[in-house]
C-alpha positions in Angstrom: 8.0 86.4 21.8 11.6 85.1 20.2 10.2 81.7 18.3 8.2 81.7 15.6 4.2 80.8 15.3 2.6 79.9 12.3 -1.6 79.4 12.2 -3.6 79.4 9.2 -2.9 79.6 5.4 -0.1 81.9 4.1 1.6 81.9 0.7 4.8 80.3 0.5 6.4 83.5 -0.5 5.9 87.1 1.2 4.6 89.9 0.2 3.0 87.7 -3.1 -0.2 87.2 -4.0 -2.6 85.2 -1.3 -5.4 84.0 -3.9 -9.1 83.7 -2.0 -11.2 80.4 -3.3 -13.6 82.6 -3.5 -11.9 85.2 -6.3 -9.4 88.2 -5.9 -6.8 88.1 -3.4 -6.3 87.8 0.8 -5.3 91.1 2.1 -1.7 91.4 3.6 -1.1 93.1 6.9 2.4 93.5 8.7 1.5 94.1 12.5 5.0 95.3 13.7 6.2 96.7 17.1 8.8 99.2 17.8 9.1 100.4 13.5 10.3 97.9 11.4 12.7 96.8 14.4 11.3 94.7 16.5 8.7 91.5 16.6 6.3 91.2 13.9 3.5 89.2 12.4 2.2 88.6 9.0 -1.7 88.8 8.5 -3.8 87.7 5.6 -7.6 89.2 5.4 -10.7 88.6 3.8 -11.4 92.3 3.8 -9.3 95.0 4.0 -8.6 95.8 7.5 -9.1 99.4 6.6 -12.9 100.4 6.2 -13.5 102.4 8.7 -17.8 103.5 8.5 -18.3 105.7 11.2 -16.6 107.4 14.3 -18.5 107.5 17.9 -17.7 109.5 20.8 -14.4 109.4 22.3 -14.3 108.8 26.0 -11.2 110.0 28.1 -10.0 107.4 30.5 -6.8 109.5 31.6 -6.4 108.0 35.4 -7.0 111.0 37.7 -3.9 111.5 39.6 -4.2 112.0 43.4 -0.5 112.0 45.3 2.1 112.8 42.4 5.0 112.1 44.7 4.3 109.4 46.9 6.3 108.6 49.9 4.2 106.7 51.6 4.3 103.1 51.8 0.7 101.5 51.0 -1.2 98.9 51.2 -4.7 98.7 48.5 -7.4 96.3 49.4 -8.1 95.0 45.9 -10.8 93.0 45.9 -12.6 96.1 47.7 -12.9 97.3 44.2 -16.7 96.6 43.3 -17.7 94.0 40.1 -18.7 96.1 37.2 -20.2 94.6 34.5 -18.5 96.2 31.5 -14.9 94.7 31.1 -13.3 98.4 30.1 -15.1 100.0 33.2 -14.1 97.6 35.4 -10.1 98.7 34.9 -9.7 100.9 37.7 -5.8 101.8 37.5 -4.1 102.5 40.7 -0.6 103.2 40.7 0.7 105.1 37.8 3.5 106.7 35.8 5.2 107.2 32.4 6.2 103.5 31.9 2.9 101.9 33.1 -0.5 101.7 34.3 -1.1 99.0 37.5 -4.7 98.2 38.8 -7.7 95.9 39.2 -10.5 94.8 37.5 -13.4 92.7 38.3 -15.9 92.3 35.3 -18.7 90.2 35.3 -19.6 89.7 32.1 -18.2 89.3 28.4 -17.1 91.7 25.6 -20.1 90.9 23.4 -21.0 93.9 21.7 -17.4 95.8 20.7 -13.3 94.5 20.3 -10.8 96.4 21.9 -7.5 97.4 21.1 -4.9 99.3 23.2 -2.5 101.2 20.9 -0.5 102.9 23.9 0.6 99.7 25.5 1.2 95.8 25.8 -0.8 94.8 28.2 -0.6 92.1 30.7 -3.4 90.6 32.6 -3.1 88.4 35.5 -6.3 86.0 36.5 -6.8 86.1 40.0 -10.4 84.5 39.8 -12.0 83.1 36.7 -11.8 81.8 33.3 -12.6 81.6 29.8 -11.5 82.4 26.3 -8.8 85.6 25.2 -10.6 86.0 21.5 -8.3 88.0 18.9 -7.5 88.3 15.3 -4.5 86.0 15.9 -6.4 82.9 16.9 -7.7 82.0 21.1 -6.1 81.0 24.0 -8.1 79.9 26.7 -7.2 81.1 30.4 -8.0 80.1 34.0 -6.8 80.7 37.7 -3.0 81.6 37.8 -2.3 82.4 34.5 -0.6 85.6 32.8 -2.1 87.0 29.6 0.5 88.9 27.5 -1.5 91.2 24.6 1.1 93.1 22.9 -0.2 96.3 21.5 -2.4 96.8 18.7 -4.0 93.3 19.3 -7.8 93.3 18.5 -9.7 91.2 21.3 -12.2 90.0 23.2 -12.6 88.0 26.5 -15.3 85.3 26.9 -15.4 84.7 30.1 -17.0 81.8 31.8 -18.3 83.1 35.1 -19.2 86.6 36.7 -16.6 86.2 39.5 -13.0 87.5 37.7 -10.5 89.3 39.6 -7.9 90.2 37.6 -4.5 92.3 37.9 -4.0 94.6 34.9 -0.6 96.3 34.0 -0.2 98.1 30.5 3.4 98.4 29.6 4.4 101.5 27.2 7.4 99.9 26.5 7.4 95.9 24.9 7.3 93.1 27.3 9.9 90.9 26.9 11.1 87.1 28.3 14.4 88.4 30.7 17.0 88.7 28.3 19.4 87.1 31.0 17.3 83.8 30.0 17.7 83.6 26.7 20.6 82.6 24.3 21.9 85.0 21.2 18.8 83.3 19.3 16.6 84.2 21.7 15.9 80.3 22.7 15.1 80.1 26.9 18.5 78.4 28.7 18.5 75.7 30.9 19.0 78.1 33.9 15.7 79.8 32.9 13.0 79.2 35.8 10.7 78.4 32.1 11.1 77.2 29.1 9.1 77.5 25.4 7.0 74.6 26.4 5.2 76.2 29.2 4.2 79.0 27.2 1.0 79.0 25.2 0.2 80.2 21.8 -2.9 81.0 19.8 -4.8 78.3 18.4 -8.0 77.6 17.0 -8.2 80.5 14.7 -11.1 81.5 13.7 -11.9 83.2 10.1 -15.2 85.4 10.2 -15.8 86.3 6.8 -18.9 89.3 7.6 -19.2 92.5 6.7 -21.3 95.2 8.5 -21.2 97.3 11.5 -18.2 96.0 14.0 -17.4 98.5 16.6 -13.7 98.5 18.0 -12.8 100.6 21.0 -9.3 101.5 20.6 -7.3 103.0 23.3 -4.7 106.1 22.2 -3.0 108.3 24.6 -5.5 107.7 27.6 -8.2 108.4 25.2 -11.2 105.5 24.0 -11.6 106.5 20.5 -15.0 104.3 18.9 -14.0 103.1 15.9 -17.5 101.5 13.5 -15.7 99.1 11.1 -17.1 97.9 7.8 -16.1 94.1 8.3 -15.4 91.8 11.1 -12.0 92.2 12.2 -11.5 88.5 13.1 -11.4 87.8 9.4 -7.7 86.5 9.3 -6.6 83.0 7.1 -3.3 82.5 8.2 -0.6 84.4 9.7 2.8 83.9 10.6 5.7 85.6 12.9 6.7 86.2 16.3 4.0 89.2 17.3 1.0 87.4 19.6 -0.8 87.2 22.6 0.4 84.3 24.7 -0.2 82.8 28.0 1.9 81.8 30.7 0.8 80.5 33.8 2.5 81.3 37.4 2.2 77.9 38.7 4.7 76.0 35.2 7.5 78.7 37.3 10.2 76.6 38.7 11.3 78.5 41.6 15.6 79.2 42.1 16.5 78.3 45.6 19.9 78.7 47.2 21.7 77.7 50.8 20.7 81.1 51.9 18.7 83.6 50.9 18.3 85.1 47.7 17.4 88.5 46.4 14.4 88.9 44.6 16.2 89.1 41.1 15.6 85.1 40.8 12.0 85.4 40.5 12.0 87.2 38.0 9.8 86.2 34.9 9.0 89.6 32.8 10.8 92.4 31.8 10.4 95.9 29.9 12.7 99.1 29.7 10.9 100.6 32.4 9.6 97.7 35.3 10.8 94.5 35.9 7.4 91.3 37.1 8.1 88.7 39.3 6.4 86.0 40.4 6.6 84.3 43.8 5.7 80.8 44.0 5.0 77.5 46.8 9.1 76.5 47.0 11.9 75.0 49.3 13.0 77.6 51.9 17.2 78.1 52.3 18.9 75.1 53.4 22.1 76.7 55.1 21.8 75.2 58.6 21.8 78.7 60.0 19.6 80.3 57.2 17.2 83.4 57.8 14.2 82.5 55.3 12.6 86.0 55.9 14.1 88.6 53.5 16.4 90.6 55.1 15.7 94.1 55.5 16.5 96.4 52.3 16.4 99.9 50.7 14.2 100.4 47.9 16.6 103.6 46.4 16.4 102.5 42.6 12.8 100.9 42.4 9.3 101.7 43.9 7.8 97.9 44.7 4.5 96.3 44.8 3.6 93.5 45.5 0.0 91.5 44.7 -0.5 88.7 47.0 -2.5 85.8 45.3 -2.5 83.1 47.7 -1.2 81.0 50.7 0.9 81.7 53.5 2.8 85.5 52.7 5.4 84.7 55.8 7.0 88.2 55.6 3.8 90.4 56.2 1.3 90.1 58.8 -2.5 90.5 58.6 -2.2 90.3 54.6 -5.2 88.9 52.5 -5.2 87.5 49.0 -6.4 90.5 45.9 -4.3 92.9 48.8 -1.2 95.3 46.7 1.6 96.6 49.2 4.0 99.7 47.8 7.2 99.9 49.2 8.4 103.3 47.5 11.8 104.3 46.7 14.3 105.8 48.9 13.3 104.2 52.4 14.3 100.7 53.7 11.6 97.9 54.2 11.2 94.3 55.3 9.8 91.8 57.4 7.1 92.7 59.5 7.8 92.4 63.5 7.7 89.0 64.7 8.2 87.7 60.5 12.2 87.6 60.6 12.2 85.1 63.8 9.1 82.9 62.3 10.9 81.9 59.4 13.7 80.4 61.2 13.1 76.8 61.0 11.1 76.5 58.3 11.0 74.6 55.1 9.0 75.6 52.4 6.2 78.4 51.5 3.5 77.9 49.8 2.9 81.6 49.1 1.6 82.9 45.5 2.3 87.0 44.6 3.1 88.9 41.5 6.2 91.4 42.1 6.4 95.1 40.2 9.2 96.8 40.6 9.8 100.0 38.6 12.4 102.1 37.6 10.7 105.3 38.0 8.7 106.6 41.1 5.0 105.8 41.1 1.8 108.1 41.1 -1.1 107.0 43.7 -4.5 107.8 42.0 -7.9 108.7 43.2 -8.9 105.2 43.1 -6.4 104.0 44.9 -6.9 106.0 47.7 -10.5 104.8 47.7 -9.0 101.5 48.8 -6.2 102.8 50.7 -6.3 101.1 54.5 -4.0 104.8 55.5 -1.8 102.5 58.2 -0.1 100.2 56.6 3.4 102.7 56.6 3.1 102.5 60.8 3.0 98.6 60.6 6.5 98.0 61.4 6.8 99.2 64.7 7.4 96.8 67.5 4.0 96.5 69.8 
């Protein structure tokens, strides 16, 4: 993120001596992204964050690819995906390709017994159902319905979760994720035409120092790959850090939509983006005011960008027959829009109250084997006139 965090103790100086209470000195880290170029954090240990005890077996978790070139438009019933206990085998990815990995999860229970860290990707989570706690080495956030986890890579965590009912929508970046750099200034502070600002964004707090050494296992994802990493000391053991690399949440319902006399393009609901996708989030807001105004979104060519949408909640006024924890792709290279009967609805009316995450990515999208487990095979006929 482009503001600064501070949590903890930290010398005043860095790259200095930290001195423990306890005797000898806190161990520096420097958890960077992107080489020495781009956001980065300063961590102070207990232990060194290097004693590695034993290696377990490594578990391949390469999505299995089942249409490489999709043309197809699609629609996924999500929350036909069955609960799975286990947090990391309840990601089921679903649409693929070089930039990211898109799919669902639905665990039940809590990371109790390991930490996780993905080293391919920042990763961002969407809660769809539940709540709890995003444990990491930085400090917690707490999360609930609606909100957007952002876990840059290389983040050590767990997630406490309150209930056994979580639906969540998972996307791992391989490239950072960033605030649109259209909304900030040279400093990187949010402008007043951003549809967000700095105060709606949440930082780690309540950091917690666990000064314990023994046998910590961290599952740590690298190049599709779960290596099992058995660590000599408890990798929450941080006193103070200070920079601009951390998790943070951000929830969909503190966006302030961008309305207009007619309609706009889906550009203004922006709210993420990375070198290879662009997220969006569509929220309840005032429909077009022109007297004349088509609120339906005109009818458009995807050429540039494979789309999918995630529809959340409420009233989705340009599909028909579409259910909440539902994903529609709209791939590159052939026009899409309204649903028949949608376009003529919309005339007249004042407001949505509709709730969807947008992907749109720069590069065409792979369907995997999961995915077609969930795949209702029609949705691409849906558009002709009955």
């Amino acid at each position: 993120m482009p503001f600064y965090h501070l949590l903890g103790q930290i010398p005043p100086k860095r790259h200095t001596q930290a001195p423990n209470p306890k005797g000898g000195i806190y161990y520096e880290q420097l958890f960077g992204t992107v080489g020495f170029d781009g956001m980065s954090s300063l961590m102070y240990h207990v232990h060194r964050p290097t004693m590695v005890k034993n290696l377990l077996e490594s578990i391949d978790v390469t999505p299995k690819i089942a249409v490489q070139k999709n043309m197809l438009s699609r629609r996924l019933k999500g929350f036909d995906v069955p609960a799975v206990s286990d947090f990391l085998d309840s990601r089921k990815p679903l649409l693929v390709n070089n930039d990211l990995n898109l799919g669902v999860c639905a665990p039940q229970h809590s990371m109790k017994d390991y930490f996780f860290k993905n080293a391919d990707a920042d990763e961002m989570i969407f809660v769809h159902r539940g709540s709890g706690t995003l444990k990491t080495m930085l400090g917690n956030l707490t999360f609930s319905y609606g909100d957007y986890l952002i876990i840059p890579r290389g983040v050590i965590y767990q997630i406490e979760f309150d209930t056994t009912d979580n639906r969540l929508l998972l996307v791992e970046s391989f490239s950072p994720i960033y605030t649109p750099k259209r909304y900030r200034n040279w400093f990187g502070q949010l402008l007043e035409h951003s549809p967000y600002c700095e105060r709606d964004i949440r930082r780690p707090s309540n950091l917690e120092t666990h000064d314990e050494q023994g046998d910590f296992l961290i599952k740590v994802k690298k190049q599709g790959v779960i290596h099992q990493y058995v660590y000599a000391s408890h990798p929450f053991d941080v006193v103070g850090w200070d920079g601009y690399n951390y998790p943070y949440a951000f929830s969909i319902h503190n966006f302030e939509p961008i309305t207009g006399r007619v309609h706009l393009p889906p550009p203004i609901h922006q709210t993420f983006e990375t070198s290879g996708f662009v997220v969006c989030s569509f929220c309840p807001r005032l429909y077009d005011y022109h007297p004349l105004s088509i609120p339906a979104p005109y009818n458009h060519s995807n050429i540039d960008s494979d789309e999918v949408l995630y529809y959340v909640d409420g009233d989705f006024m340009s599909r028909n027959d579409i259910s909440a924890g539902q994903l529609t792709l709209h791939p590159a290279g052939i026009p899409h829009g309204p649903h028949p009967g949608a376009y003529e609805r919309s005339i007249g009316q004042k407001e949505t109250m509709e709730l969807a995450v947008m992907v749109d990515t720069f590069k065409p999208l792979m369907v995997t084997e999961e995915a077609l487990k969930i795949d209702d095979g029609k949705y691409w006929k849906s558009w002709i006139d009955h």
